[in-house]
N, C-alpha and C positions, 0 to 999 in steps of 0.2 A: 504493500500500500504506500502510494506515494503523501508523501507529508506536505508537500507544496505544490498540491494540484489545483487549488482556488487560494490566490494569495490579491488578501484586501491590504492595501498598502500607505500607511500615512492618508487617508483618505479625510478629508474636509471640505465640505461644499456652503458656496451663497447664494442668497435668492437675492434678486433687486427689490427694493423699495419704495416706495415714497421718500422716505430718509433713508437711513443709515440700510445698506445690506444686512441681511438676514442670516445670518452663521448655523445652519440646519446641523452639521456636525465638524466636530475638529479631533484630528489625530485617532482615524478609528484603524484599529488593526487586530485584523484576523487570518489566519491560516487555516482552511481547510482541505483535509484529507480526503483522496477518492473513494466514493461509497458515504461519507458521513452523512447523516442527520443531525442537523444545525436547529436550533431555535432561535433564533432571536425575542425578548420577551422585554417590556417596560412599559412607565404611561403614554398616554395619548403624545404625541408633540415630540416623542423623542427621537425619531428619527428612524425609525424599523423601515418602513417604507421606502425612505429615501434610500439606507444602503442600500434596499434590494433592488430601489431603480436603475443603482448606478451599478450594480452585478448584469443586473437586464444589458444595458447599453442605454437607458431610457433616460439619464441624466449624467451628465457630463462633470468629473469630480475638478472644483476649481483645485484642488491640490490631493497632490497622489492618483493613485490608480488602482487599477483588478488587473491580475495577470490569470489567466484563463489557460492549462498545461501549457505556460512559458511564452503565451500570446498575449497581446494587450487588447482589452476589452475597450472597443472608442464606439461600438454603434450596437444596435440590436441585431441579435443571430439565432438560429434557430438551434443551436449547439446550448443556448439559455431561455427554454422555455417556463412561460409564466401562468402559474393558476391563481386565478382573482378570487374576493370574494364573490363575487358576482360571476357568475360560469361563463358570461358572455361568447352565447352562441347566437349563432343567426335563424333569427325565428322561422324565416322562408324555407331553409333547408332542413332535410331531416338528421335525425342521430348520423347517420350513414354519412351523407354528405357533407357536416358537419367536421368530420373526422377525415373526411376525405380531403377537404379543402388544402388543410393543416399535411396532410401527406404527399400531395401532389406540389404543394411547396419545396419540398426538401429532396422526393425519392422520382420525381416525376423521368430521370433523364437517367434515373439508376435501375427502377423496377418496372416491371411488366405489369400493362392493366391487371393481370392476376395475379402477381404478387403484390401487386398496390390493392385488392380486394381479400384479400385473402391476412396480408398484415391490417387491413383498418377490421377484421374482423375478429381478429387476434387482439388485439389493444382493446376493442370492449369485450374482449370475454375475462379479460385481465381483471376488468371494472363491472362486471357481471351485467352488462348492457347486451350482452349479443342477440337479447333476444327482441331489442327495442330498434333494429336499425332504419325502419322507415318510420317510424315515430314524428313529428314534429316537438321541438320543444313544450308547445302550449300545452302537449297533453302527455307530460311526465310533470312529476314531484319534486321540488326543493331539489331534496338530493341525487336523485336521477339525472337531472341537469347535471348537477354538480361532478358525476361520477364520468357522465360524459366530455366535461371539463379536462378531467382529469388525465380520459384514454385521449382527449387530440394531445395533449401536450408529450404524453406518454411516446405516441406515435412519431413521433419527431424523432425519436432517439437521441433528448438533448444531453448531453454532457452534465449539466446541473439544472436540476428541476427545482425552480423557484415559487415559491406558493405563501400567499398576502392573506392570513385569515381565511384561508378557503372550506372551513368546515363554520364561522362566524355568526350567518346567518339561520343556521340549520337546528331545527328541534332535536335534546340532549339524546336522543332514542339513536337516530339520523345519522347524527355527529359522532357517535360512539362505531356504528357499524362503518362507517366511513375511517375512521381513527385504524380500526381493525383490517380495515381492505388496506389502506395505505400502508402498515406494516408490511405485510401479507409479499404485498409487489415490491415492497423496497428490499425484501429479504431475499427472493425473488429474481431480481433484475439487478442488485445494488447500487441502484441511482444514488448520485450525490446530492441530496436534501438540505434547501435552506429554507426556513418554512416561520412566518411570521404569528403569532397568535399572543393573545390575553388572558388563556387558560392556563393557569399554573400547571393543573393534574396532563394537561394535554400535551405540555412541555415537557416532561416529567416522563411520561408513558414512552412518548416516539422516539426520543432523542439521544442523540450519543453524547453531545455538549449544549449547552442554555449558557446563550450568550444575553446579560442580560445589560440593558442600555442605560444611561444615567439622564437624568432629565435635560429637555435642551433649555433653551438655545446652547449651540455649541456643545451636544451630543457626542460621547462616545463611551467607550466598551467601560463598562463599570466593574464587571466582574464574569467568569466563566466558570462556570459547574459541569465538572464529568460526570454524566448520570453511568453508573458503570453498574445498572442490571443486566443479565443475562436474558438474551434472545435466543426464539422466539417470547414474548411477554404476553400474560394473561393481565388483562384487569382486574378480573375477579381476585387473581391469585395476590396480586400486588397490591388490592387494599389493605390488606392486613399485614403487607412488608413493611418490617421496621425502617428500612434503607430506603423503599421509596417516599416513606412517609418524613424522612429526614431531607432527603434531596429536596421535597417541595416544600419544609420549611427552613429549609435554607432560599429558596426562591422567593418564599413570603417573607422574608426577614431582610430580604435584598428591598426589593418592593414597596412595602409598607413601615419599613425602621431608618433604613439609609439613605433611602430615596424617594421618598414622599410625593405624592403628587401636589406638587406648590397648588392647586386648587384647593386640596386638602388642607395646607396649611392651611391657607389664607380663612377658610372656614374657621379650623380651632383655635385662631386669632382672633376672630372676631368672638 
């Protein structure tokens, strides 16, 4: 396993203003390993987002950079694909062509109309879709979408599969079985996972490291937790682990003791 296969570097970025520039983050630096599950975790404002735009190619870092196996990350590529909270698929097309779109981008001039059907058929069975592929989105479920989501990006064969909250909006049922497919295929495939969320226990469960962020303005790495349970991982089994019940407060202690959400203070000031 290579130790310097996603290397975030001195990275710091600004937004313009009205007045003074915006300092989104200063001096963030991380090193990821091929195959890792990344979390990033913190309050609102602190910048999660942003790194993972500038991993995407989606923003441009006014200092520092992403080296991507030994390449410099300056634009968006389909070697970094993104799952939103929002599945954004296109309503017109179905599950099928959906996934096709996304494949006929990257394989179009490498695979055969039948291996281009037969892989976009293979990516939802991965996400237990196979049997939705003329479907329209309007008439699938929250997570249905979402799992669709999932298999176009999957399908790309990207190098690092980036994901913003992508189980966020979903009822806890939902979110739990989705938590457990994304396992499932990371074990599976060994995608390199950087994966954004608000859920302690969610961070906790999927993760090999919870990178967890410091409040902004001028955001960066506050501190890094090696969850070092053994895989594959049961929920069930893990509520009642001493070690993961440590890990996630050590998570909440980062959180809510060291790093407060200044809206928080300002409340128990008043």
């Amino acid at each position: 396993m290579k130790n310097n296969y996603l290397e975030i570097s001195q990275v710091g970025i600004e937004f313009p203003t009205e007045g003074e520039p915006f300092r989104a983050l200063q001096n963030v630096n991380l090193t990821i390993a091929k195959g890792e599950f990344i979390s990033l975790i913190g309050h609102s404002g602190c910048g999660k987002s942003t790194v993972l735009n500038i991993v995407a190619g989606l923003y441009e870092a006014t200092e520092g950079g992403v080296i991507l196996e030994g390449r410099e990350v300056a634009e968006p590529g389909p070697d970094r694909a993104v799952v939103f909270q929002n599945h954004a698929l296109l309503p017109w097309l179905t599950v099928y062509q959906n996934v096709e779109l996304a494949v006929k981008c990257v394989f179009k001039a490498s695979k055969t109309k039948a291996e281009i059907r037969d892989w976009i058929e293979h990516n939802l069975s991965l996400v237990h879709m196979d049997h939705a592929l003329h479907k329209l989105p309007s008439e699938l479920s929250g997570g249905m979408k979402q799992r669709v989501g999932i298999a176009r990006c999957l399908a790309m064969q990207p190098k690092v599969l980036l994901m913003d909250e992508p189980f966020g909006a979903l009822d806890a049922l939902t979110r739990a079985h989705l938590q457990d497919s994304l396992m499932d295929i990371q074990q599976q495939l060994g995608n390199t996972v950087i994966m954004i969320t608000h859920d302690v226990d969610e961070a906790v469960l999927l993760s090999d490291r919870i990178v967890m962020m410091t409040n902004g303005p001028a955001a960066s790495i506050g501190e890094i937790l090696c969850v070092d349970l053994p895989r594959p991982r049961d929920r069930v089994v893990l509520a009642d682990d001493p070690n993961f019940n440590n890990y996630r407060q050590q998570v909440l202690r980062f959180l809510y003791e060291k790093h407060k959400n200044p809206a928080t203070k300002k409340s128990q000031a008043a």
